[in-house]
N, C-alpha and C positions, 0 to 999 in steps of 0.2 A: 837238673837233667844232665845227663852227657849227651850227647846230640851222637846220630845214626852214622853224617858222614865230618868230614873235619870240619865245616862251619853249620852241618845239618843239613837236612833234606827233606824241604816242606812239601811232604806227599802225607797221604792218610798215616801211613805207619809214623812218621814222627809226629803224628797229633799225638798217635796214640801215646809217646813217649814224653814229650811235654806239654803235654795240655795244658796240667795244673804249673810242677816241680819248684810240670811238668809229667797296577795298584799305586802328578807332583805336585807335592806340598814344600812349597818355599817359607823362607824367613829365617829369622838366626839373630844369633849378638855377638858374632865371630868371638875372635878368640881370645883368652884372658891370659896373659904373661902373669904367673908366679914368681919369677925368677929373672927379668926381662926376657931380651930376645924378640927377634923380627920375622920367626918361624922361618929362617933358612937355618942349616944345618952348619953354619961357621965354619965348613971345610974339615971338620972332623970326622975320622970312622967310628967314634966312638959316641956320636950324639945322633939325636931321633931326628928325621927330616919332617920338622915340626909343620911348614909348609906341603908337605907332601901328605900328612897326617890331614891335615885340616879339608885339603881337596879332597882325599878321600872321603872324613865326613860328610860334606857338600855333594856329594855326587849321591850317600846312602838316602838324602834328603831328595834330592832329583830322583832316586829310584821310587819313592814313596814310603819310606820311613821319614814321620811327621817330626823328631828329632831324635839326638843323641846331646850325651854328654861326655867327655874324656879324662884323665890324666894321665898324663907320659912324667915317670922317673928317669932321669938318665946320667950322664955325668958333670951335666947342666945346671941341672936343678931341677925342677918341679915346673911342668906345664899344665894348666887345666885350660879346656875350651871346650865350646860348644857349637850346635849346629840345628838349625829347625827350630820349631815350636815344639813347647812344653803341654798349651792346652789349645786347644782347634779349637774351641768357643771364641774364645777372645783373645787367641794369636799371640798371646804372649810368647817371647821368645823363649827357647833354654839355656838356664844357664849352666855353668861348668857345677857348681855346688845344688841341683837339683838332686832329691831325693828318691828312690826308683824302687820297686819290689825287685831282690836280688835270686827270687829261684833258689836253684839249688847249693847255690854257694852257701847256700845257709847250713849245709854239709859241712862244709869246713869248718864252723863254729862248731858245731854239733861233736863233729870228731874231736877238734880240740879239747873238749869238756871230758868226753868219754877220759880222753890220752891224760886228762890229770888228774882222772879218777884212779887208771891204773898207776900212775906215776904214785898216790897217795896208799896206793895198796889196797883200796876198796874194792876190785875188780881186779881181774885177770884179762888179758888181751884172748889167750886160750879157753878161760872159763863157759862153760857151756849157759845159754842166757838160760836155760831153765833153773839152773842156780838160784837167780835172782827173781828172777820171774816167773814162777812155776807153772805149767796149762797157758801161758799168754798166747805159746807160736807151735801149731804142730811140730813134731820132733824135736823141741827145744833142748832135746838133751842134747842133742848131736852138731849143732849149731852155736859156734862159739863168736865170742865177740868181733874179734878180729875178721870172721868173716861176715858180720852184717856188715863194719867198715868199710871192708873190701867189696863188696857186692859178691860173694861167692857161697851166699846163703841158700840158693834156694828159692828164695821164699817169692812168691809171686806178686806180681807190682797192682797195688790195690786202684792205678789209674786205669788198668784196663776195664774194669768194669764200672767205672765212671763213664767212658765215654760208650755205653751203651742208654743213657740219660739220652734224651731229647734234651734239641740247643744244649751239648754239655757245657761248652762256655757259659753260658748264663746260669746254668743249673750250678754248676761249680762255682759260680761266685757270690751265691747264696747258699749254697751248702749249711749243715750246720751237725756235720758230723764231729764224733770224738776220736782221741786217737784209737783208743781199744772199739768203735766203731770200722775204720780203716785197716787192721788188722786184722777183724774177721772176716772186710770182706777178701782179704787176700788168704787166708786162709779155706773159704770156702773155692777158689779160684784151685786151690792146688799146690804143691811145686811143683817148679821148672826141672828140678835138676837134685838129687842127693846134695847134702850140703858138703862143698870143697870139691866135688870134682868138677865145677864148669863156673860161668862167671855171666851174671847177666844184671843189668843195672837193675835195683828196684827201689822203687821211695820206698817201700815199706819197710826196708831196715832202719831208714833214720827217723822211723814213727818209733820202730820198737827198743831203737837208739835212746831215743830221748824219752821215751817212757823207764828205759833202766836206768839214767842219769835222776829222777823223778825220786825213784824206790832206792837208791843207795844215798839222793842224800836228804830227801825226805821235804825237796823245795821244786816248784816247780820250774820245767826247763827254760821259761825266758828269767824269770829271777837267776838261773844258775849260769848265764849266758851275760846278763848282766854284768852278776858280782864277777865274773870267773874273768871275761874278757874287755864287757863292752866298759867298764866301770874305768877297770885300773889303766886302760888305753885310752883315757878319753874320748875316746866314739859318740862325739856328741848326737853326732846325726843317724845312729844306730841304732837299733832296736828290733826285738823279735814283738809283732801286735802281736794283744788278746783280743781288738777289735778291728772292724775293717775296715775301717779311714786310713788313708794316708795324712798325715799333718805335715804342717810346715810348705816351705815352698817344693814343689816335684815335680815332677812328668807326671803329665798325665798317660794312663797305657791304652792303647787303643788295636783293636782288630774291627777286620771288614767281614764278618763273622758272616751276613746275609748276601756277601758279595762284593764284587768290586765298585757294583755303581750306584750300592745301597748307602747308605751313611754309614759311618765309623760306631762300633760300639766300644761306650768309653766304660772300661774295666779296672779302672784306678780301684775303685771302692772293692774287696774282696774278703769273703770270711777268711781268716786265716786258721778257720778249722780242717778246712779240706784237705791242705797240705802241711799243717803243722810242720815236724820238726824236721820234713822232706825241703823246704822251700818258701819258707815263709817271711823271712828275714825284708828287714828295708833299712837301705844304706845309701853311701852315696859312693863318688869315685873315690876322692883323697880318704873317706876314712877305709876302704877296702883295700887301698895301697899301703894306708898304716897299719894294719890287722896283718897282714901277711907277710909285711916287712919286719915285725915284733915277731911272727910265727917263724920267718925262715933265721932270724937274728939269735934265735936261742930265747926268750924272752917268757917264751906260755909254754914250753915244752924243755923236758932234759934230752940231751944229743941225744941219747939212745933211740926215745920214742919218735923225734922228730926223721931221726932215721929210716924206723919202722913206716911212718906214716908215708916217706917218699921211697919206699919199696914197693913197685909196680907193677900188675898182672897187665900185659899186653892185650892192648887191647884191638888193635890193628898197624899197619905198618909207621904209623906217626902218633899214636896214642898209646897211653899205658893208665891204669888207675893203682893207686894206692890205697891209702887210710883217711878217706875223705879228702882226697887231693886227687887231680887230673894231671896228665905230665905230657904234653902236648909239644913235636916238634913243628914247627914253622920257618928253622932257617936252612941256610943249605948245606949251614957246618958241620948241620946233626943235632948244632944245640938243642937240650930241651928245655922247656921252662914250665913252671910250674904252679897250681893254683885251681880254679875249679870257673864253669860257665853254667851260665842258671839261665833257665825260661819257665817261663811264665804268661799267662796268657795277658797279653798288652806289653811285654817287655821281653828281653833279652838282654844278658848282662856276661862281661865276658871280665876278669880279673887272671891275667900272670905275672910272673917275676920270672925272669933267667937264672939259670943255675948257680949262678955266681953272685948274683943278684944285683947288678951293675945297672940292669932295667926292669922297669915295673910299667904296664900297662893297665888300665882300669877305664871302661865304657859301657855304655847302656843304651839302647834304643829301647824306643817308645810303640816299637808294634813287633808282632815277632813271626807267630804261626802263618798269618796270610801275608806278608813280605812280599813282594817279588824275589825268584831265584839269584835274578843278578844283586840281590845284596848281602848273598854267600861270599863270592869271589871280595865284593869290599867287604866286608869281614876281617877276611882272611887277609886283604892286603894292610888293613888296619893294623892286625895282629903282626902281622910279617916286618912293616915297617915299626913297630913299638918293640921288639924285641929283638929284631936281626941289626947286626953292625952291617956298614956297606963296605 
């Protein structure tokens, strides 16, 4: 999902926008030094006030987010720590290397695949999808790659008619649709807009995304996600499910779906048919800092496309979107930095890097949709201190 305001804005209309993609709970196992360090900031402008980072955590956990997990890159080194419980059953703490559904960041894999399709010549960034895909998407003639990337397709986002489902939370994490299910229903929905002249986010491009990556190279899109990125980058703790268990040690995701003084419903467990190739990924912090750090490094893309892909339609006065990338300012320099935020129901996961790429932030909490408001602003101060110099 790209969220409505800069850290989102949990009213109906952003259910409607992250549903799938897309209220105090204490405990913790503080923090874990990588690199050492005493989380003060050593009197440098140029290092994360790793202290200040950590309080902020602690405070999202006092808001009632049941935990998080972190990494800060900096010119330090590598910090990972935690904050809250992982599972409310049995209080285990979280740790920094828990594993979390990443949402929509699973866009930026997605795109990066498409961008080495074109890079190999299989595709055209301009090619119209009906090319490849004949009858898949009304008007598919008119509708080129580049703009399902972009979100400037058109094409109507097949979550809105999800959440006319009774309990859609629950109904969506039992789902068991396909992608060319999700497809028509967006197609029966309509378009928003002729394609290229206006700009509105929809998973349904990176359904129809990862369904052309499918048909040009003849393997399915977590195999080609795999071999393409997850493989040759070591991503141990990566993977796109065909099932809907989370393995390994994680967060568990939780919403107060019945309320705030009903019990928690725990949402870890979710088909990953619902939203396929919109948001279905699971990772952790440090390998989503090394994914992006090999993406902005030159590594999975030639300069020209990784260019293309951080050329930005504005999207409001401190956001812009590109080619499966989000370009999001947060300091007061103007810098912007860049990278993509996913939700998901039971999570929220926020991954940037600065322009320069000097800093890298990587975080996930464990509840997302019913949150309290105040843990916008820490969000936001999270993100502020993980990428702004002082």
């Amino acid at each position: 999902m790209l969220t409505t305001a800069k850290t989102g804005n949990r009213t109906g209309a952003r259910l409607a926008a992250v549903l799938l993609a897309a209220a105090a709970l204490a405990g913790g196992t503080g923090p874990a030094f990588a690199n050492g360090g005493d989380g003060a900031a050593a009197g440098r402008p140029d290092a994360v006030d790793r202290a200040a980072v950590q309080r902020a955590l602690d405070e999202a956990v006092a808001e009632g987010v049941p935990g998080l997990v972190a990494e800060v890159r900096d010119g330090r080194g590598t910090w990972r720590t935690a904050a809250g419980v992982a599972d409310l059953a049995d209080g285990r703490g979280a740790r920094a290397g828990d594993r979390f559904r990443i949402g929509s960041v699973t866009k930026t894999f997605v795109a990066t695949v498409v961008l080495q399709l074109v890079a190999e010549g299989g595709i055209g960034l301009d090619d119209p999808i009906e090319r490849e895909l004949p009858g898949l998407v009304p008007n598919g003639r008119n509708i080129t790659v580049r703009q399902l990337l972009s979100h400037a397709s058109g094409l109507a986002d097949f979550l809105t008619k999800l959440l006319a489902e009774p309990d859609p939370l629950r109904s969506a994490q039992k789902a068991t649709y396909t992608p060319r299910d999700l497809v028509a229903i967006s197609a029966e929905l309509g378009p928003k807009f002729a394609p290229g002249t206006s700009w509105a986010y929809s998973n349904t491009n990176y359904v129809v995304l990862g369904l052309l990556v499918e048909h040009v190279t003849g393997h399915r899109l977590d195999q080609e996600i795999t071999r393409r990125i997850v493989r040759p980058l070591h991503l141990g703790e990566t993977s796109f499910p065909t099932t809907a268990e989370l393995s390994g040690p994680h967060l568990h995701g939780y919403e107060w779906a019945d309320g705030p003084t009903a019990p928690p419903a725990d949402l870890t467990t979710f088909n990953p048919n619902a939203i396929w190739g919109s948001g279905t990924m699971i990772s952790t912090a440090d390998d989503l800092n090394r994914f992006y750090r090999a993406l902005f490094d030159g590594r999975l893309l030639p300069a020209e496309l990784l260019e293309e892909m951080r050329t930005a339609h504005p999207v409001d006065d401190d956001r812009g979107y590109g080619l499966g990338l989000e370009s999001r300012t947060y300091c007061a320099d103007g810098t912007a930095a860049w990278g993509h935020s996913g939700s998901i129901a039971g999570y929220e996961t926020f991954s940037f890097t600065t322009g320069d790429g000097k800093r890298q932030i990587t975080f996930s909490l464990n509840r997302n949709l019913t949150a309290s408001p105040k843990v916008n602003d820490t969000i936001t101060r999270v993100l502020t201190l993980g990428l702004c110099t002082r």
